[in-house]
N, C-alpha and C positions, 0 to 999 in steps of 0.2 A: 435516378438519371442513368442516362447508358454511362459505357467506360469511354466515351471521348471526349478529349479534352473539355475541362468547366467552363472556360473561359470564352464569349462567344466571339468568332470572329468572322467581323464583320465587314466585306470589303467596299463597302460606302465608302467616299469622302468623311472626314471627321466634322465637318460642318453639320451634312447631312444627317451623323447621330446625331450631334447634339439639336437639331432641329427636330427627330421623331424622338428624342427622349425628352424636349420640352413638349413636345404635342402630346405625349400621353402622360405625360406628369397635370399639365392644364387641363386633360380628360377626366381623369382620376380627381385632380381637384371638387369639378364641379358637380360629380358625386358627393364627396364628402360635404360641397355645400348647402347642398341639396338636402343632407339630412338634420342639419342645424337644426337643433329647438329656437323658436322666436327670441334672438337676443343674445343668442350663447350659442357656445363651439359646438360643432360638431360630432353628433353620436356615432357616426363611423369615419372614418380617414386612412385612404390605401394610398394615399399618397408617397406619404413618408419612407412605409415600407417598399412600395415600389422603386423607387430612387435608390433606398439601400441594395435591394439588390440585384439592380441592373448597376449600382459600380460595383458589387463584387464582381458581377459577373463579366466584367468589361473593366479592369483595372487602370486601365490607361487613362479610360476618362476621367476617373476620381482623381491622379496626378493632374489633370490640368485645370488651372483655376476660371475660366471659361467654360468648363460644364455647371462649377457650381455657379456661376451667373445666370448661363441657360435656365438650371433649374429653380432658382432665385426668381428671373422674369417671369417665370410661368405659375410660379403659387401665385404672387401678386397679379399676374393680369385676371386670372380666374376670380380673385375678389376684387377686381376694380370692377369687372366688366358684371358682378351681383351688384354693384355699388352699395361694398362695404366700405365704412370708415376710412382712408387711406394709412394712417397711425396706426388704427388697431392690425390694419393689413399688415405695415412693415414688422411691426413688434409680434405676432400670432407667427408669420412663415420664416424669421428670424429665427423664432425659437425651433420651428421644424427642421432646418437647417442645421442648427446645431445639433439637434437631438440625431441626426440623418449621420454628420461628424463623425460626432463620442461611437457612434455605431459600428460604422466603417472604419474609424482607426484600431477598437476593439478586435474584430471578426476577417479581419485582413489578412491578419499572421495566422490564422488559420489554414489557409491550405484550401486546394480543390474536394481533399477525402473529407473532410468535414462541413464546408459548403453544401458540396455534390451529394451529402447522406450517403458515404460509402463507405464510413465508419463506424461502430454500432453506439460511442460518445457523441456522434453528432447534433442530436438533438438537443440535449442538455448543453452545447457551447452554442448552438442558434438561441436558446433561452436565453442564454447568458447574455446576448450580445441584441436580444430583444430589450432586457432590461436596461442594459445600457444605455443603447438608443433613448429607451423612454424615459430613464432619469434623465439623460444630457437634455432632451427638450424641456420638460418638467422643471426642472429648476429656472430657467428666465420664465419658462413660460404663465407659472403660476404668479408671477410679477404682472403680466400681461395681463390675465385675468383679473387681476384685483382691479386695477386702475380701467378696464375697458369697462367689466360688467360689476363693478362693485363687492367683488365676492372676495370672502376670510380667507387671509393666507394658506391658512393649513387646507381648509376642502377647496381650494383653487389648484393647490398643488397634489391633492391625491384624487383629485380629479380628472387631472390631468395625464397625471403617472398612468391610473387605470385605464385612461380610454386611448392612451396611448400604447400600454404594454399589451392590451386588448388585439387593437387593430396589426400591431410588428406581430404577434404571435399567427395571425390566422392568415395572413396575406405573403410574411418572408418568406415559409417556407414553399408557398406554392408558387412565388416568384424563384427563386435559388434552385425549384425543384421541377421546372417548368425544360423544355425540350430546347435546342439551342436555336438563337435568332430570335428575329419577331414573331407574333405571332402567322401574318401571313405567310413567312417561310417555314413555316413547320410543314415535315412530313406526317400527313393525318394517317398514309395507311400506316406507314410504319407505327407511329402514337396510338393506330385503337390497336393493330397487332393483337399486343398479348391479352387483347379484351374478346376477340372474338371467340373464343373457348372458352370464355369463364363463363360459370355460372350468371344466372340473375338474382338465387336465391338469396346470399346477403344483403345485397339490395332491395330486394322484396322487405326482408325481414326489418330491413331498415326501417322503410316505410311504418311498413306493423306498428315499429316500438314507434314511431314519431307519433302515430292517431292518438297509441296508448297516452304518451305521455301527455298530449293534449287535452284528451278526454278526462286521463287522473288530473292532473294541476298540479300546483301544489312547485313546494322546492326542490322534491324529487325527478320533476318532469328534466331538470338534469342530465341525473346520471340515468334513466331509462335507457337513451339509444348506444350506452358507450359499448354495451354485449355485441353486440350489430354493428360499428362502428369499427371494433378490433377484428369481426369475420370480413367485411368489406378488407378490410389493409391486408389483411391477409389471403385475398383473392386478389387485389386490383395493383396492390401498391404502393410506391409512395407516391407518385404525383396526381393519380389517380382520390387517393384519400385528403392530400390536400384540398383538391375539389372541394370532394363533399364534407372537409371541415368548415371551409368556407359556408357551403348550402345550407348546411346544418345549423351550423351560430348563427346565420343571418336570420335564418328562421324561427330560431327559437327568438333572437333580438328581437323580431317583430313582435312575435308571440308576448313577450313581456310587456312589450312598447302596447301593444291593443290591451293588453291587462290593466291597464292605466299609471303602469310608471313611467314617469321622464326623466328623462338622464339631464338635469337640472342636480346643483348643488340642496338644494330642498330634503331631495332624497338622495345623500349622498353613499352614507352605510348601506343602502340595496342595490343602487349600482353600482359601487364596487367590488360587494361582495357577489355582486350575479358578474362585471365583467373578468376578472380572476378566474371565477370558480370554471364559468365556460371557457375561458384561453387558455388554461390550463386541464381542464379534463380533454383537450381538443388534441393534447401534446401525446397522449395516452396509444389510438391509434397510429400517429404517424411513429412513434418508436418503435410500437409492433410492425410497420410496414418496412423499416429499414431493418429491425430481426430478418423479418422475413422474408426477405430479398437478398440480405447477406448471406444468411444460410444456405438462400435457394443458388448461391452464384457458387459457395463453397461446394455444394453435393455436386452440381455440374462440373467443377475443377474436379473432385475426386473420381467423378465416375468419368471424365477424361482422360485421368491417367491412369485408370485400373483396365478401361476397356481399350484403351487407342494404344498405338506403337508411339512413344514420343518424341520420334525425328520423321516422322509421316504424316501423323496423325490419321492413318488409315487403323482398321480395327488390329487388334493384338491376333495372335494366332490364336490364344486359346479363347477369345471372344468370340472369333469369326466361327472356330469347331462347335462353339456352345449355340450359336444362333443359328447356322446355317443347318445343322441338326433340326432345331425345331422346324427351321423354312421347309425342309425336304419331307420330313413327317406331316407336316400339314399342305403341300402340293399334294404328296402320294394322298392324303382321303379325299382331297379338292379332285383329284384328278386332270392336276396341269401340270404341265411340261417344267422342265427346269435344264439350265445350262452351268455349266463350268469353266471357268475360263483360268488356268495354269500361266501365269507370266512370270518370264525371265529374260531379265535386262542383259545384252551379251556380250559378253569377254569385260565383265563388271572387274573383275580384278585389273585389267588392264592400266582402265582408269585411277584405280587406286593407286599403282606403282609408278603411273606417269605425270598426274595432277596433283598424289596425293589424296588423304580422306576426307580432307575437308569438302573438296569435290565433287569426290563420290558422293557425300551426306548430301549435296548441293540439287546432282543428279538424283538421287531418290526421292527427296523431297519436292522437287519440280515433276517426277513422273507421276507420284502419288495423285500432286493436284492435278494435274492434265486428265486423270483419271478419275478422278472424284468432281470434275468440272460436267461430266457427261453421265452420271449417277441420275437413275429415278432415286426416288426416297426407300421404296422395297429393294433393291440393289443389296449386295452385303460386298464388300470391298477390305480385305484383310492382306497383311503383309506376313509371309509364311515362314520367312528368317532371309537374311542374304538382302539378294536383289529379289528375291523372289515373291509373286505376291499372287493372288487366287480374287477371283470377281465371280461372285454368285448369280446367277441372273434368272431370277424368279417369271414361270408366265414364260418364258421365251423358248421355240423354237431351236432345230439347230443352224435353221437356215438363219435365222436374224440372227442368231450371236457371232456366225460365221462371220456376219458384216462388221458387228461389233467388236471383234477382234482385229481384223483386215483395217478399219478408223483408228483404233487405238496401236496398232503397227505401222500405219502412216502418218500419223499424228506425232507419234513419236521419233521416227526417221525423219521428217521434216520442221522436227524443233531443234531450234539453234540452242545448246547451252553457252550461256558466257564464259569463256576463263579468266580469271584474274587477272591475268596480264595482257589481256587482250584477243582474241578470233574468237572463234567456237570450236565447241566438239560438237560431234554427230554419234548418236548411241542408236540402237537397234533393238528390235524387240523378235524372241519367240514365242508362241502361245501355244498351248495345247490346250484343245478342247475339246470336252465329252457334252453332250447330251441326251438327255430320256425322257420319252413322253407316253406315262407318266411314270413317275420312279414306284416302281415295285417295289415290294418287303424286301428286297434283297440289294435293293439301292439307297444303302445308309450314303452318310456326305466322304463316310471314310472310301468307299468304292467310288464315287463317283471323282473323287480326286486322285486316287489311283490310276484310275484309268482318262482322266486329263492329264498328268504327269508319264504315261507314257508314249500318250500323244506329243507332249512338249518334248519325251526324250528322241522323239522321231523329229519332231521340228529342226533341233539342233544337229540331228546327224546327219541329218542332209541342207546344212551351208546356212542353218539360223537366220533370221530376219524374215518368218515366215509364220503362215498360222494351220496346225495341222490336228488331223483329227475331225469327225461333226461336220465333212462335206456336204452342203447341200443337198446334192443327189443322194446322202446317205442319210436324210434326217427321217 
């Protein structure tokens, strides 16, 4: 999940949820009842896990005892309206309910970092808290069983346990790990985002190993796709691999279900030992995807504060000297133009002695962004020590940086900063600016800032708040 808040909020009426969270709770049902064997519960059931967590993920509604009625009405109307049994009804969504409970009072006190999979234990306390669920159902429910369909306490209740610890496993975390809101308010661009770059090949290869395994058979057709499986999570992600943990056990479920087993008490030792064995190798991937997303968030921290200035976040100096090197060496063989732009914030000490540094920090860090608000992506943007900071401008002229500098000095003279206690101050900008088209062997980044720097020392001797240097007429 991103890093905003877990919890989703939702500015509906509370009616209102509780009326689409019984509408997809009744949706979800009649799936699950859909795949009933003649006579007997159901070999898939997202129900349960759905409800668990849309209350974690909505804490409010689990305190009120009016959702669990909500959700209460809508298992049963879904089996009145198959015209099931009305007893077997009350006593089978009874038991879901409870198992739904022991779940949510478990995985509650856990926290958003362990919900959200922003902890690298996460996975191992949604297990946790899968199991529980399916024990707290599983025990009345295996009652339920006996007396509805006749079946022996013991494979009533590990029957049960399985097709329930089955279903929390493949569905919680893609619910817990899903984007915030319904599904109709998700932002889709934002959600494919970081898929439009990835490869397809792990999912190729995926594909691959499924034929394989179908074609081999056999108990191994298992663990075939889990190689492919952990490359997918480590390209796509964690909500992404929730997906296809989903895709994947549904398909292989069929694949077994057309092999000639039914998930009937009959054969009980084979579909338990196939539900297990798939909801848990299924845990395999997604702990690689929270690895590898936590790692990926930590290199991003580190390369944040080794390259960026940490009260700007514009580049470090000795970042911007090491890039803006490369940038100029590769315009000079491109044979394009390149600009310089030299800024300094004026009579910055000022500030500091009449507002204080807090201020000042205040001031820097609102220019930076006013300046990184008007950045292409090839831009390089570094703070050079001080107030002072240097804008690289790749591809440009000296006539259009001339502009760009003239925007970025009225931009800046025309921003109100707030004081603390109340008005604004007004701050000013000089700029000096060099540009070459194209930089010659003899225009490293070290000359070209030289000679923006004494452009800017021109700027300031004659009454600062101006931009000097790289005239038009002179480009």
């Amino acid at each position: 999940m991103s890093t905003t808040p877990f919890a989703d909020q939702d500015a509906a009426p509370l009616w209102r949820q509780r009326l689409l969270l019984a509408a997809s709770l009744f949706c979800a049902c009649l799936v699950g009842i859909a795949s009933r064997p003649a006579g007997y519960s159901a070999a898939i059931w997202p129900t349960n896990a759905l409800l668990l967590g849309l209350l974690l993920r909505n804490p409010a509604w689990a305190r009120s005892p009016a959702t669990w009625l909500y959700a209460l009405a809508a298992y049963l109307a879904a089996d009145l309206v198959t015209n099931s049994h009305w007893l077997t009804t009350l006593g089978m969504n009874a038991s879901n309910i409870v198992g739904v409970f022991a779940g949510w009072y478990y995985l509650r006190r856990q926290g958003p970092a362990i919900l959200g999979f922003t902890r690298q234990r996460a996975v191992l306390f949604v297990l946790a808290g899968c199991g529980v669920a399916a024990m707290g159902s599983a025990l009345p429910g295996a009652f339920v069983m006996q007396w509805a369909f006749a079946a022996q306490p013991w494979s009533a209740w590990v029957m049960w346990l399985s097709s329930e610890l089955y279903d929390m496993v493949l569905f919680l975390p893609l619910v817990l790990a899903a984007p915030r809101g319904w599904i109709w308010q998700w932002n889709m661009a934002e959600l494919l985002r970081p898929l439009r770059h990835a490869s397809f090949t792990p999912l190729l290869a995926l594909l691959a190993s499924e034929v394989l395994a179908y074609v081999i058979d056999g108990p191994g057709m298992l663990g075939i796709s889990v190689p492919a499986m952990v490359w997918c999570a480590m390209a796509y992600g964690v909500f992404p691999i929730t997906i296809l943990n989903l895709l994947m056990c549904s398909w292989k479920t069929a694949v077994v279900a057309m092999g000639g087993i039914s998930f009937i008490p009959d054969q009980l030792s084979v579909v338990t030992s196939f539900r297990l064995g798939i909801a848990l190798l299924s845990l395999a991937p997604l702990a690689v995807a929270v690895a590898h997303q936590l790692r990926s968030e930590a290199l991003a921290r580190l390369e944040q504060a080794v390259n960026h200035d940490d009260l700007t976040g514009a580049l470090s100096r000795r970042t911007l000297i090491e890039r803006g090197q490369r940038l100029v060496q590769r315009l000079h063989l491109q044979g394009a133009p390149v600009a310089v732009l030299l800024m300094d914030l004026d009579h910055f000490k000022n500030i500091n002695d009449s507002h204080g540094h807090a201020q000042g920090d205040a001031v820097l860090r609102e220019f930076a962004a006013l300046v990184q608000r008007s950045l292409r992506p090839q831009d390089l943007f570094g703070r050079i020590g001080g107030e002072e900071f240097a804008l690289i401008l790749p591809g440009t002229a000296a006539s259009h940086a001339w502009l760009i500098g003239e925007r970025l000095r009225t931009q800046l003279r025309d921003y109100p900063f707030a004081l603390p206690h109340g008005g604004t101050l007004q701050v000013t900008l000089s700029v000096g600016l060099h540009a070459t088209q194209p930089p010659g062997p003899q225009d490293g980044l070290e000359r070209l800032l030289a000679c923006a720097d004494a452009a800017l020392y021109e700027a300031k001797a004659h009454g600062r708040d101006q931009v000097r240097g790289g005239l038009p007429d002179q480009g």
